[in-house]
C-alpha positions, 0 to 999 in steps of 0.5 A, a space after each residue: 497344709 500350707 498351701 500359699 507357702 508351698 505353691 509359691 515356693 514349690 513353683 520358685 524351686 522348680 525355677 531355681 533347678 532350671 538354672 544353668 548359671 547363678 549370679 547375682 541378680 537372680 539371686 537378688 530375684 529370688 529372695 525377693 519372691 521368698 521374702 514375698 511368699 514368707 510374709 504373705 504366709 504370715 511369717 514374723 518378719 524378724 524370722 523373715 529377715 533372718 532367714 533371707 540373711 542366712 540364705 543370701 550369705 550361703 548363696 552367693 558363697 562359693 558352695 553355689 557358685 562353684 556348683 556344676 548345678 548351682 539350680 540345685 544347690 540353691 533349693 538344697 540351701 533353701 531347704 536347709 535353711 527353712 528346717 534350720 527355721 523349724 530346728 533340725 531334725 525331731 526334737 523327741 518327747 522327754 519321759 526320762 524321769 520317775 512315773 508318772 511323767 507328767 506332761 502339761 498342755 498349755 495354749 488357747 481355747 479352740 487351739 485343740 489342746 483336749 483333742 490333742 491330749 487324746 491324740 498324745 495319750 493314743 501315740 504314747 500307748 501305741 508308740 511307746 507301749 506306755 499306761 496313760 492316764 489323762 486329766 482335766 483341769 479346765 472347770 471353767 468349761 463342764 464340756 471340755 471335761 466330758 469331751 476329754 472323757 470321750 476322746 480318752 476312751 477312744 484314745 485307749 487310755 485312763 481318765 481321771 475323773 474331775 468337776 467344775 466345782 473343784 480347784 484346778 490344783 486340788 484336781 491336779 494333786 489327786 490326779 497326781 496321787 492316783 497316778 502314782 498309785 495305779 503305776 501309771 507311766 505318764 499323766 497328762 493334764 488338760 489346762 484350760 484355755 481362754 479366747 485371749 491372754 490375760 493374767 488369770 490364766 497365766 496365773 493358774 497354769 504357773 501354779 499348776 507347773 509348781 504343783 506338778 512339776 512336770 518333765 515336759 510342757 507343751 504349748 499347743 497353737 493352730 497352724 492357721 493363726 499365723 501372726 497371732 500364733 506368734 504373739 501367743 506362744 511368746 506370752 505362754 513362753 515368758 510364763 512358762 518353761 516350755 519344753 515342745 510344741 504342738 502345731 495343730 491344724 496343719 492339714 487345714 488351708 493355712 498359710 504356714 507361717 506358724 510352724 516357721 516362726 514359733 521355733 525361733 521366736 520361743 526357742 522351743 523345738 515343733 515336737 508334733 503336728 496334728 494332720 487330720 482330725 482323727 485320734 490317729 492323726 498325730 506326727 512326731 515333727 521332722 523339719 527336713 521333711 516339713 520343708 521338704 513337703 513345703 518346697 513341693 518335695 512331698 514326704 516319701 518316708 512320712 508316705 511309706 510310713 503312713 502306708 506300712 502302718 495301714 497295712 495288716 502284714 499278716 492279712 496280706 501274707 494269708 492273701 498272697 498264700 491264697 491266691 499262689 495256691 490257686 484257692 479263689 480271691 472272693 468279694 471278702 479278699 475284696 474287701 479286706 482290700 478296700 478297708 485296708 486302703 481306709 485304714 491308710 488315713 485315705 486318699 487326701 492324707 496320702 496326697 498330700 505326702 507326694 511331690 508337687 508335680 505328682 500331685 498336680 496330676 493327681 489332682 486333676 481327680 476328684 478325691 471327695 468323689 474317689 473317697 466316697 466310691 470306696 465307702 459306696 463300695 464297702 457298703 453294698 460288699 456289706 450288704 451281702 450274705 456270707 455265701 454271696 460274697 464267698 460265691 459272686 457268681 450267684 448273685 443274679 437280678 433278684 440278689 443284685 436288687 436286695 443288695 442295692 436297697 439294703 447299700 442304698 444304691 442303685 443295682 448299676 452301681 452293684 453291677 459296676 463293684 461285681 466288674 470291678 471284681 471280676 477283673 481285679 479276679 481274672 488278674 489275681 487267677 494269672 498269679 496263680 501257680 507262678 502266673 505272675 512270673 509268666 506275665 512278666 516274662 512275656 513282658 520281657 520279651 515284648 518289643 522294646 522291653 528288656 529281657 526279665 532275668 528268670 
């Protein structure tokens, strides 16, 4: 996610902290390699020069001057300007009006406008307990249509049926009218989109907007188009009322620009960011914790979030009643565990939510490779009978040689998962009964550790 951006300041901040004294010239210094990061990332230059203007008045006003950790202070500025570029805070999707709230999504073809109507349709249903029906109106592309048919379902919304042959509008009002109808509480409404501006499109979608009215209007833009993102949202924005956008592609090798310079040029806040490709990969925007991830701060709230998310409470709670009460954790605890960690979004999406230094270290891992062992791992787990998994011990050659053919692995690889296993089963018996106590009271008292207080 914004990488060039993040690297290049990241590092700045690093630096900044080092400092023992502010003065002039190193802040001149300064905003001379953010004014090169900005641009480089793509940034408009107006919103270029604007933000240099705000940062170099803040920082060489008394608020750093005077700081005990003036290093500091500086990055906090830095910080506080890049969220005020974005606007601050989260700019909540408005659904105060009479159902069905329509919502319009507006933007170019290949920008993921019909993905993210699935993506939008799945946070409304699973965020806001909402019915959703979607639609599309984009005739000019039977595919579109059949792809938002797809994505609806898998998203766990309504769709509403419509053809090339139709209208955009006609489709729009009979949409409307069965919304109305079947009590749904927002439409949705798939425009299409072209590969560049042009009067017919702006047309069409001005003409929708009047039929339909809706209470908000998305403009949905890739985050890797940089300056053109720019140009595109200010000829959606003198056609239409915008009321939020949705920046998609964040999770690609983009250089940022987009999502610091649409808010300012269009004056329509960042209302959500696509982060991956699944339908589950859409978050509410929040600037502070945007600049926080693209100083190198990472995102702890977006992380622990991410992971309370992924995790089943109530799973976890019958595992740790399992193993207090001395019952055997087995190879179906085990992967429960591993599917668990799969339904985190995985390790590349959790990676990217942590600070800079700590995921310089990480980084030294493979992740492809780690990600492709846990799905190896649930694969010969899988391949196991119920009795096996329930009863490790009595799976010998023969077993180890059926289950790696039918996981399609080699039997060293079953034989690494059952190590694996029996470790991770050695520490869960040390657990047992108040075990886990124990160990940390021999812990506590170990040469140079503190006293546990138990």
């Amino acid at each position: 996610m914004a990488s060039t951006l993040t690297d290049k300041l990241s590092r700045l901040a690093k630096e900044l902290r080092g400092q023992a004294r502010i003065t002039e010239t190193n802040v001149q210094d300064m905003l001379r390699e953010v004014r090169m990061a900005l641009l480089e990332a793509d940034v408009a230059l107006p919103v270029v020069r604007d933000f240099i203007a705000r940062v170099k008045d803040k920082a060489m006003g008394h608020e750093v001057l005077g700081s005990l950790s003036p290093g500091q202070a500086l990055v906090g500025i830095v910080s506080r300007e890049l969220a005020d570029t974005m606007g601050q805070g989260v700019s909540d999707i408005n659904l105060h009006a009479q159902p069905p709230a329509v919502i319009l999504m507006a933007g170019l073809q290949g920008s993921g406008k019909t993905t993210t109507t699935a993506k939008l349709a799945k946070h409304l249903i699973e965020k806001r307990k909402k019915k959703v029906l979607t639609v599309s109106g984009d005739v000019y592309r039977p595919a579109a249509i059949e792809q938002l048919k797809t994505v609806t379902a898998q998203a766990g919304a309504e769709w509403f049926p419509s053809t090339p042959e139709q209208k955009p509008v006609d489709i729009a009002r009979a949409a409307l009218d069965y919304a109305k109808r079947q009590y749904f509480d927002v439409l949705l409404v798939d425009t299409a989109g072209r590969l560049a501006i042009d009067e017919a499109l702006m047309r069409e979608i001005k003409e929708l907007h009047a039929v339909l009215n809706p209470v908000e209007t998305l403009f949905v833009v890739d985050a890797m188009q940089g300056q053109d993102a720019v140009n595109t949202a200010r000829a959606f924005k003198e056609a239409l009322p915008l009321t939020g956008i949705v920046l998609t592609k964040m999770d690609g090798d983009s250089r940022g620009g987009a999502a610091l310079s649409v808010r300012q040029v269009t004056g329509a806040p960042i209302k959500f960011a696509g982060v991956s490709e699944k339908l589950d990969g859409l978050e509410v925007f929040d600037a502070e914790r945007h600049a926080g991830r693209i100083l190198g701060m990472g995102d702890i709230v977006a992380l622990v979030e991410q992971v309370t998310a992924g995790v089943d409470m109530e799973a976890a709670q019958k595992l740790a009643a399992k193993v207090k009460s001395g019952a055997g954790f087995d190879l179906n605890d085990f992967l429960s565990q591993i599917q668990q960690m799969k339904s985190m979004g995985g390790l590349s999406q959790l990676m990217d939510k942590l600070p800079a230094q700590m995921q310089a270290k990480a980084g030294q891992v493979d992740m492809d490779k780690a990600e492709r062992d846990i799905r190896r791992k649930e694969g010969i787990i899988q391949s196991m009978t119920p009795l096996e998994r329930r009863k490790p011990e009595l799976i010998k050659a023969t077993r180890k040689r059926r289950i790696a053919a039918g996981a399609g692995v080699h039997v060293q690889e079953v034989n690494r998962l059952l190590n694996e296993f029996d470790q991770m089963q050695g520490m869960m018996k040390k657990m047992k009964g108040g075990g886990l106590m124990k160990m940390m009271k021999r812990m506590g008292g170990g040469k140079g550790m503190p006293k546990m207080p138990f």
